[in-house]
C-alpha positions in Angstrom: 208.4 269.9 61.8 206.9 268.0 58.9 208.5 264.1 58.4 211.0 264.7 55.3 210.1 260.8 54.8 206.5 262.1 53.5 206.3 261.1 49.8 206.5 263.8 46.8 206.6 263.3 43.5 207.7 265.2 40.4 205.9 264.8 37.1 207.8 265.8 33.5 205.0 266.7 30.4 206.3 264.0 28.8 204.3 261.5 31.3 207.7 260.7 33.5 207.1 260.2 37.1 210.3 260.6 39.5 209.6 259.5 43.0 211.0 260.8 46.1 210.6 262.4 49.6 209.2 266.2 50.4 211.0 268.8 52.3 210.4 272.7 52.8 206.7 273.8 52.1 203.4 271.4 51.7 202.3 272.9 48.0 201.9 271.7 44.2 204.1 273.8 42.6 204.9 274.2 38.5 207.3 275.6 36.4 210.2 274.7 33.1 212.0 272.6 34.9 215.9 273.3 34.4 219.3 271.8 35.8 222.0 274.0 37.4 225.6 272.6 37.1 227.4 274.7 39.6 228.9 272.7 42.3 228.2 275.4 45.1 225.6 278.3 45.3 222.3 277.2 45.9 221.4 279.8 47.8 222.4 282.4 45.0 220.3 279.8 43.0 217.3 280.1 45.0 217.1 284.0 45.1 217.7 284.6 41.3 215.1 286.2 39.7 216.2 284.7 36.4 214.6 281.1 37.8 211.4 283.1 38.2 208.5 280.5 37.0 211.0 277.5 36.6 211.3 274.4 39.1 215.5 274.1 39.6 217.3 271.2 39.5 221.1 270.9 41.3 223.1 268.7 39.5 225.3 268.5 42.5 224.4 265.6 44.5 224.5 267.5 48.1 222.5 270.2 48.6 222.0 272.3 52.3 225.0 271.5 53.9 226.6 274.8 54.7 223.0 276.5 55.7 221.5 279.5 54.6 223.0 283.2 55.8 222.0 286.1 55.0 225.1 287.3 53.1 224.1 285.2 50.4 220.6 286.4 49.3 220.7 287.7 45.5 217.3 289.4 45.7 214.2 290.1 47.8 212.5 286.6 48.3 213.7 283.1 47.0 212.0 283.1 42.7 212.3 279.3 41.9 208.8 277.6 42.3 210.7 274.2 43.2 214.0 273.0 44.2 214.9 268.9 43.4 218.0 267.9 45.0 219.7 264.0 45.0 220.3 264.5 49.1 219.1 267.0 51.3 221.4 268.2 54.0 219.7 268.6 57.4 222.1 269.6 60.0 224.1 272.2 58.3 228.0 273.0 59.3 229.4 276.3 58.6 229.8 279.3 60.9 227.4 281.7 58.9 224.8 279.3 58.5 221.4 280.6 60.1 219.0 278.1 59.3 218.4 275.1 57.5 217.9 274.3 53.8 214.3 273.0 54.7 213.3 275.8 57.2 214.3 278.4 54.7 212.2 277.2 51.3 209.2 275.9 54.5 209.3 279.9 55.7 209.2 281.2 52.1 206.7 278.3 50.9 208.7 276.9 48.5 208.3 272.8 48.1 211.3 270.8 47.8 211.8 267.2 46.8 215.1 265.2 47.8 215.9 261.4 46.9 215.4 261.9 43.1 218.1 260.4 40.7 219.0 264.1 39.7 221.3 262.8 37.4 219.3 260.5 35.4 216.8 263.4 35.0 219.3 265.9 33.9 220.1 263.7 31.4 216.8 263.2 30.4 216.4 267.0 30.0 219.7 267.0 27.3 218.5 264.6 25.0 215.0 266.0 25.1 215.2 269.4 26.4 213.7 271.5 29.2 210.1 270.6 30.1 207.2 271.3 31.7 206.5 269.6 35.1 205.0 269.8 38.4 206.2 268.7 41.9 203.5 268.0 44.3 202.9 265.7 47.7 199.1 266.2 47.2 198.0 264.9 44.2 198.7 261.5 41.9 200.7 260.9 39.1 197.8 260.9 36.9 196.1 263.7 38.7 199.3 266.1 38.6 200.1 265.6 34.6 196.1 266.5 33.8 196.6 269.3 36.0 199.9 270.4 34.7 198.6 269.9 31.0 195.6 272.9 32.0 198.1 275.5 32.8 200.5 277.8 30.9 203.5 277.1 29.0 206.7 278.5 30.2 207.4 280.8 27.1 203.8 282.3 27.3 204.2 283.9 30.4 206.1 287.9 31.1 207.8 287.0 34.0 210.0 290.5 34.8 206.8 292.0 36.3 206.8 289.6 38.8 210.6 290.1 40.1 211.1 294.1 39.3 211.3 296.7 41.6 207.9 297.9 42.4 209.4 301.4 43.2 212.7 303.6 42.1 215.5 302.7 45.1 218.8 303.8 45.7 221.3 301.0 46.8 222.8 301.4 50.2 226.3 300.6 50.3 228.0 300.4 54.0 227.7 303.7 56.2 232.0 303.6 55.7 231.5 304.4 52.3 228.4 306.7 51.5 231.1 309.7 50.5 232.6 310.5 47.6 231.0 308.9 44.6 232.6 308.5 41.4 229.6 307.9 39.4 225.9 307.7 39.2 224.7 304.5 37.7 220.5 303.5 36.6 219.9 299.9 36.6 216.9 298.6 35.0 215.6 296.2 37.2 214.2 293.0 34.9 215.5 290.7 37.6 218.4 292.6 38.8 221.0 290.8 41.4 222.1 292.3 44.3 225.9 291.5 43.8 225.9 293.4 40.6 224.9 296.4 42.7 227.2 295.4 45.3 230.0 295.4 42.9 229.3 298.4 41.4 228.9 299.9 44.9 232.1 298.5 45.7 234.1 300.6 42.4 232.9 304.1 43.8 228.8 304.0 42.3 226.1 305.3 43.2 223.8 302.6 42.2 220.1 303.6 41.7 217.6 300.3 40.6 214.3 301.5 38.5 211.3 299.6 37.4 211.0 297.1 34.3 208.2 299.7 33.7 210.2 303.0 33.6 210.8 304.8 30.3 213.4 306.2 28.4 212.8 309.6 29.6 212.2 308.3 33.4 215.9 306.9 33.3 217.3 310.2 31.6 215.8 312.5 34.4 217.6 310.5 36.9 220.8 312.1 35.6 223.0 308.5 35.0 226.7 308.6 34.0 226.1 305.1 32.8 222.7 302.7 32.6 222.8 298.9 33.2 220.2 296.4 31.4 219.8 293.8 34.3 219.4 290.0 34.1 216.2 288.7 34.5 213.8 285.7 33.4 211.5 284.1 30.4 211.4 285.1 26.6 212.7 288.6 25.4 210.6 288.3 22.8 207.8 289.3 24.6 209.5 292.4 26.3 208.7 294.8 23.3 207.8 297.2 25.7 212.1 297.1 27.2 213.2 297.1 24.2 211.4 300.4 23.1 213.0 301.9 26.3 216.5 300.4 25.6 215.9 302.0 21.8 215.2 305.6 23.5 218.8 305.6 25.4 221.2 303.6 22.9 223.0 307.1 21.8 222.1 308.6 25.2 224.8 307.2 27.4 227.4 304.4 27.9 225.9 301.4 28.2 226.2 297.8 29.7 223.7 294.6 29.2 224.0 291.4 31.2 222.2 288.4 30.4 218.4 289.3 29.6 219.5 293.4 29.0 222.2 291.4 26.4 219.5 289.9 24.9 217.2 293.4 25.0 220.3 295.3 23.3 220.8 292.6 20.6 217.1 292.9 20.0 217.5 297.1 19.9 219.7 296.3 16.7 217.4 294.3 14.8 218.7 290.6 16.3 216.5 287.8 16.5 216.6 285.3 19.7 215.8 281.6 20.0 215.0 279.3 22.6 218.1 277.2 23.6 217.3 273.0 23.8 218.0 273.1 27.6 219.9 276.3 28.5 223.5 277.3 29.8 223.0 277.3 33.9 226.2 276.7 35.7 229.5 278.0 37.0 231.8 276.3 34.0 231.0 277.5 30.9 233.8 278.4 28.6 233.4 282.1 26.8 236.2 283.2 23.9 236.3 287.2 24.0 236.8 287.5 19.5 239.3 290.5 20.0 241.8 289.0 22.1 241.4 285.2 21.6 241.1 284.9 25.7 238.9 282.2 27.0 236.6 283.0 30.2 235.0 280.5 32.9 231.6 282.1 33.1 228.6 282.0 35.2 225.2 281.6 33.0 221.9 281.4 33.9 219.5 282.0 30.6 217.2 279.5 28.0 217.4 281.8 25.0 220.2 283.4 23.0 220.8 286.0 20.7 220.6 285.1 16.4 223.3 287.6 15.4 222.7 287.1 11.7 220.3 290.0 11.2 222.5 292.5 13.7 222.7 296.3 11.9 223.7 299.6 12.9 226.9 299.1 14.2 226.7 296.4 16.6 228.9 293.2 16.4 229.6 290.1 18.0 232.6 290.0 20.7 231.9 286.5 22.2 231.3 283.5 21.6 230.5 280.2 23.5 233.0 277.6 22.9 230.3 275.0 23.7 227.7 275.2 21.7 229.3 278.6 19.4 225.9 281.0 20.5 226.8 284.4 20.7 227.9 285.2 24.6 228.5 289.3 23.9 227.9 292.2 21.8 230.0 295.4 21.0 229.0 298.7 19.2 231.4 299.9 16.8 231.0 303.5 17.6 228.8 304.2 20.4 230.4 303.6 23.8 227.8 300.1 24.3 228.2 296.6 24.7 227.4 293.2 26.7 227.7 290.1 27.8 225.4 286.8 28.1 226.8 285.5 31.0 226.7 286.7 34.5 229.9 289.1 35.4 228.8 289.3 38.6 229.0 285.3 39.5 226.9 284.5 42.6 227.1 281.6 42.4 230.5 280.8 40.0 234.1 282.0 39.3 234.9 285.9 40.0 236.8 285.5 36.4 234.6 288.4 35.0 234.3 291.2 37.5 236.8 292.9 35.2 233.7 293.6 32.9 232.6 296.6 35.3 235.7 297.8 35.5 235.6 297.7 31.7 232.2 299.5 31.5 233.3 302.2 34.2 236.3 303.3 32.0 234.1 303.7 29.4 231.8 305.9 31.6 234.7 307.5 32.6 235.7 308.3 29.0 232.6 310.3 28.3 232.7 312.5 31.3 
């Protein structure tokens, strides 16, 4: 096994050098590099394809000490180009743990760096927002930030094709309870977690997961009682081609929209979105629901938001961040649609919103 002594370095656009020591794969990586304030979950962390094309930062200072199992994989292969911890657990404790931190992003080829002052960094990315950067044991300082200033920005890039569903799949829940399914619910896949199908699974669904790429029509054949716009990474504004397809089924059947499909729905009904200074990511942000005046702990993981200002045909705004006051759902007056920003299906973060798919499944149930 490779020394985690050898030297690694990460380098910000803005010409900041943080020095520290490599772990999991040998490889210059780059990406927006973000911070995560969830205390737990890095292995929900790693395998979100909302981190598609970004280099994550824990803001927890431990990182690897309960392992990797399998139980806690949110999609098909881990999405984040880099992981930076402040300490690297290597001889994990916990009695579902299968491997190491290291041995799991070294078998995926992921590069990790451990030792940084992840706090001083996070704070460097509040007061001057999420950067550009690229973490690399191969190259020098210099080296790295002329490299890194060659290559794409972040918010150029349509990152959903890269963490879809190449082909239509049904989900498989346990062989105890393939009978007797309540409903029949389409997901479109734009970076889809597996615990929101698990969730659904668990409520009596049949959960079948389609392409970024399927239409309207595609999605209609499939027969759905209800259609969920999935999570997923990098700038709605350049998924016009969704957003036609979320147009073609917004009078079609009930509807829910997490996170990105949130975003996509706002967009549907003539919202504008904007790029947030350094993103909600975390397990502790507060969410008021409008109609009730309850207050939510949420699970977020997104850069932009939606501009509610230029909203029209029916939809409204049902939530609201009580950090920062951007817009954290949506509700249609008269059609049975609506959504939330943040992540109802946690993974990692409090189970404090699972209630939302029991919400959406009444609604299904409603137009039966």
């Amino acid at each position: 096994m490779r020394s985690t002594l050898d030297k690694s370095i990460l380098v910000l656009e803005d010409g900041s050098v943080w020095e520290g020591h490599s772990f999991g794969a040998k490889a210059t990586v780059y990406g927006e590099v973000v911070f995560n304030t969830s205390m737990t979950g890095y292995q929900e962390m790693l395998t979100d394809p909302s981190y598609s094309g970004q280099i994550v930062v824990p803001t927890y200072p431990l990182i690897g000490n309960y392992g990797i199992s399998a139980g806690d994989v949110e999609s098909r292969k881990i999405q984040v180009r880099g992981f930076v911890v402040r300490e690297a657990c290597t001889e994990p404790s916990h009695l579902q743990s299968q491997k190491s931190l290291h041995d799991y992003l070294s078998e995926n080829g992921i590069p990790g760096i451990w030792g940084i002052d992840t706090r001083a960094l996070t704070r460097r990315l509040r007061v001057a927002g999420v950067m550009m950067g690229i973490l690399t044991s191969e190259k020098n300082p210099q080296e790295a930030l002329e490299y890194l200033r060659g290559l794409p920005r972040y918010d150029l890039v349509d990152f959903v094709p890269q963490v879809t569903t190449p082909k239509v799949f049904k989900w498989e829940p346990p062989s105890k309870d393939k009978a007797g399914f309540k409903y029949h619910i389409v997901a479109l896949d734009c970076g889809l977690k597996y615990n929101i199908a698990r969730l659904l699974t668990q409520r009596g669904c049949l959960v079948t997961i389609v392409p970024c790429t399927a239409s309207a029509r595609d999605i209609l054949n499939l027969r759905p009682d209800g259609i969920v716009f999935s999570p997923g990474p990098g700038d709605p504004a350049l998924l016009g081609y969704i957003t036609d397809t979320v147009k073609g089924l917004l009078d079609k059947k009930p509807i829910l929209g997490i996170c990105l499909g949130h975003q996509l729905l706002g967009k549907a009904f003539g919202a504008t979105t904007f790029k947030l200074k350094f993103g909600h990511r975390g397990a502790n942000h507060p969410v008021k629901d409008l109609e009730t005046g309850r207050v939510y702990i949420t699970a977020q993981n997104h850069g932009y938001a939606v501009d509610g200002g230029g909203m029209k045909g029916g939809m409204e705004i049902s939530h609201v961040n009580l950090n920062d006051g951007t817009v954290e759902g949506l509700k249609h007056r008269g059609l049975p649609v609506f959504s939330i920003q943040y992540h109802t299906e946690a993974s990692p973060g409090p189970l404090d919103n699972t209630y939302v798919f029991d919400k959406f499944l009444e609604m299904v149930a409603s137009e039966q």
